[in-house]
C-alpha positions as a printed Julia matrix, in Angstrom:
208×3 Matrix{Float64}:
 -15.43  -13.75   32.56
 -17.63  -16.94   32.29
 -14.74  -19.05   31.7
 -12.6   -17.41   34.62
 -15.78  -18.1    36.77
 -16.08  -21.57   35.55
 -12.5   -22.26   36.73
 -12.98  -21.16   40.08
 -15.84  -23.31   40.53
 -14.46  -26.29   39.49
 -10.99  -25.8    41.48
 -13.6   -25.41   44.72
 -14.99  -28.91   44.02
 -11.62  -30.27   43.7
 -10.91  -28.73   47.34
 -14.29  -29.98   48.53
 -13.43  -33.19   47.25
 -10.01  -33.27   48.61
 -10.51  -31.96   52.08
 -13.44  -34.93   52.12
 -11.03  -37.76   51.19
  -8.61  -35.77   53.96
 -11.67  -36.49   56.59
 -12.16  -39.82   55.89
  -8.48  -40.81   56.23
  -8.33  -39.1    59.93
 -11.6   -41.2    60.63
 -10.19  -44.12   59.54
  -6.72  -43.24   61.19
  -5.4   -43.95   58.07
  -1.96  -41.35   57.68
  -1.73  -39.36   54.64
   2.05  -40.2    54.48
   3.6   -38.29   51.96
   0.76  -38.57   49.27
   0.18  -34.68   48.79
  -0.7   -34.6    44.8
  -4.12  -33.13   45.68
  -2.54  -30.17   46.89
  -0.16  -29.9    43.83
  -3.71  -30.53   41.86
  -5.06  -27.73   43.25
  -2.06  -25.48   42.66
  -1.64  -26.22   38.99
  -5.1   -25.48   38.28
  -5.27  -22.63   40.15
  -2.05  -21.15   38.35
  -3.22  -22.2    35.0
  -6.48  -20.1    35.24
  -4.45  -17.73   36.29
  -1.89  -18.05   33.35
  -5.25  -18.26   31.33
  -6.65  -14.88   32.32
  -3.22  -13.5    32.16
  -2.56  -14.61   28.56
  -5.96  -13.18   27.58
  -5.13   -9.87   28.86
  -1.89   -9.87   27.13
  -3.81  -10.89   23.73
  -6.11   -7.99   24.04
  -3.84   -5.5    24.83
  -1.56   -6.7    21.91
  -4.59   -6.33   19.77
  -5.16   -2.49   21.4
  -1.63   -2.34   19.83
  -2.09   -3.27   16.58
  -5.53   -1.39   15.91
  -3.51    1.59   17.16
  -0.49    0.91   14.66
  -3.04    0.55   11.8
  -4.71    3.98   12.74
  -1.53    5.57   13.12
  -0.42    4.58    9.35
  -3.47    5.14    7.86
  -3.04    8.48    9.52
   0.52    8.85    8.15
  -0.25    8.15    5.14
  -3.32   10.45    4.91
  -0.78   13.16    5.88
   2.09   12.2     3.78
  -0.3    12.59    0.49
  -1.76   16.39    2.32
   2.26   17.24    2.84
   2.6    16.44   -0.94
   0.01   18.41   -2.0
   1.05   21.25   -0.2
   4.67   20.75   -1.48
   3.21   20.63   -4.99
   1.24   23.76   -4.85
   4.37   26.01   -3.27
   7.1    24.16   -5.63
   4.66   24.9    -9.26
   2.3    27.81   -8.63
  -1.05   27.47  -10.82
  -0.1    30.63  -13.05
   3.24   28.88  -14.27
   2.93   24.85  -13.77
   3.18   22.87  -16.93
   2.15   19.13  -16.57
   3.22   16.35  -19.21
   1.01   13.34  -19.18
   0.88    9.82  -20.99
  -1.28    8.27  -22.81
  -1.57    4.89  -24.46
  -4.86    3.51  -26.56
  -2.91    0.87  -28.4
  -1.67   -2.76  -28.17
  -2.13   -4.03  -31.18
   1.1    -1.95  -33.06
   3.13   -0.65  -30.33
   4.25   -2.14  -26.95
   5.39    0.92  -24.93
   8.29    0.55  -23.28
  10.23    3.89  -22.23
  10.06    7.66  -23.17
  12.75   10.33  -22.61
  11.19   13.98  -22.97
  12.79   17.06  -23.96
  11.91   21.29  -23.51
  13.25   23.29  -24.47
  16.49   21.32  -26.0
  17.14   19.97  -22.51
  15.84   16.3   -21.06
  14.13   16.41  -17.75
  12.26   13.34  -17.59
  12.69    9.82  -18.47
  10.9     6.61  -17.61
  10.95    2.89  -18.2
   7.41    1.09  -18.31
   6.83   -1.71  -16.12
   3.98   -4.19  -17.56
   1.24   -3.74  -14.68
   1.85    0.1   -15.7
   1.68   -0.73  -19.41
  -1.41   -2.92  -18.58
  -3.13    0.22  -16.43
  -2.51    2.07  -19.02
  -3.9     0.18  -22.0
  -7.19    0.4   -19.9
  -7.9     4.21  -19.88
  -4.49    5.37  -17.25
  -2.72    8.19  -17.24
   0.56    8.44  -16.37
   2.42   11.83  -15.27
   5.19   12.11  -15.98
   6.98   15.52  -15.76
   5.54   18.84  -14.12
   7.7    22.07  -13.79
   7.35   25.65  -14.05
   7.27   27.4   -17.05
   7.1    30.89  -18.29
   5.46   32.67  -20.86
   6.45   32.78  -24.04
   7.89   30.45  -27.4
   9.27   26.49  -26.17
   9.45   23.72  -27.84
   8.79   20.05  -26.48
  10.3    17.0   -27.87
   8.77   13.18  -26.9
  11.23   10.26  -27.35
   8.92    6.96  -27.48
  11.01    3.67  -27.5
   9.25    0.23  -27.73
   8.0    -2.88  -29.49
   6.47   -3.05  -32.88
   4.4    -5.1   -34.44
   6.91   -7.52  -36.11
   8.38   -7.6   -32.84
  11.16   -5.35  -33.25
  12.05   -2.39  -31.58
  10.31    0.45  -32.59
  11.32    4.31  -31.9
   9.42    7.54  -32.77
   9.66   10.66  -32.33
   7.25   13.81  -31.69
   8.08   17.27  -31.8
   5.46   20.42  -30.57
   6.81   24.24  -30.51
   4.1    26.29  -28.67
   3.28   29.07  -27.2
   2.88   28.95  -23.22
   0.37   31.38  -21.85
  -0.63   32.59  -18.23
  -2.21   30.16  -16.07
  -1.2    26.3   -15.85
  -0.92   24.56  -18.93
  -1.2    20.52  -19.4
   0.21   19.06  -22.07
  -0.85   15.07  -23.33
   1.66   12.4   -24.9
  -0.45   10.45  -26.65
   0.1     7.01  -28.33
  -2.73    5.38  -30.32
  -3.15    2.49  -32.91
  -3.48    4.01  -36.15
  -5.77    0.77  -38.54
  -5.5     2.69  -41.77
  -1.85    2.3   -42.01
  -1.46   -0.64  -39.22
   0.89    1.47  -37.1
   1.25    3.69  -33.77
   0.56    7.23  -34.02
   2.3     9.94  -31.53
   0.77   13.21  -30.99
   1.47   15.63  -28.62
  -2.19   17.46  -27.35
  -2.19   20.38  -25.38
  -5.08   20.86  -22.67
């Protein structure tokens, strides 16, 4: 607003001073000929305050824009994550959803790189381990990786753990649980930890 005002003030003392030097030159009957860049003067700077307030206005309303964008996918997102919780909840009902998790305290013996799991004699899960998830990990993460439904009754679970050892070389264990799943949701804990009494990993499958 100031700087709009500003503009219009000093385009009216260009006039002022214009029309003036146009006085003079009729006293001294001196003929403007074709000399007319004060009135081109005055035109430019009126249409570049003009351009100036117009710009302004456009830059504001772009920035209306973007706040409104940024809402809208924090919004979206906020939704997305509800949608999957509700998904979740209809897909694995509490009294028969079974939820594998990982688990890694070690480092110094074992470098974890992928794990294929088993129930049941059948594989339903598999992942490869990037090193920011490795990394997350190593510092108290847990990663989950497989949840289904499962019913009551004998199954057995079997953990495939593929990485690097401690010489360097690749390293593969595996862990084997038969249990007995009961009513209600059940969690069950692949866990991989450095074992210093015999300077190797140790897998363990824990259920919750």
């Amino acid at each position: 607003m100031w700087k709009a005002l500003i503009k219009a003030i000093a385009v009216c003392v260009v006039m002022s001073e214009a029309l003036l030097v146009h006085a003079e030159r009729e006293e001294n009957n001196v003929t403007p000929s074709s000399d007319t860049s004060w009135a081109a003067n005055i035109d430019v700077q009126h249409v570049t305050a003009e351009s100036d307030d117009g710009a302004l206005s456009e830059l504001q309303d772009l920035k209306a824009i973007a706040n409104s964008i940024q809402n809208l996918k924090a919004e979206v997102i906020t939704l997305n994550k509800d949608l999957r919780q509700m998904e979740e909840k209809l897909l694995f009902p509490s009294n028969t959803r079974y939820t594998v998790f990982v688990s890694v305290t070690t480092g110094q013996f074992f470098k974890l790189d992928s794990i294929k799991l088993k129930i049941d004699g059948k594989l339903v899960a598999t992942h490869v381990y990037s090193d920011k998830q490795r990394t997350a990990m190593e510092r108290g993460g847990i990663h989950r990786l497989y949840v289904t439904n499962m019913n009551e009754g004998m199954h057995e679970i079997t953990a495939f753990f593929n990485g690097i050892g401690q010489d360097g070389r690749p390293y593969k264990r595996a862990a084997n649980l038969a249990f007995e799943k009961n009513i209600g949701g059940e969690f069950l804990e692949l866990a991989i930890v450095d074992d210093g009494s015999i300077q190797e990993p140790k897998f363990t499958l824990k259920r919750w």
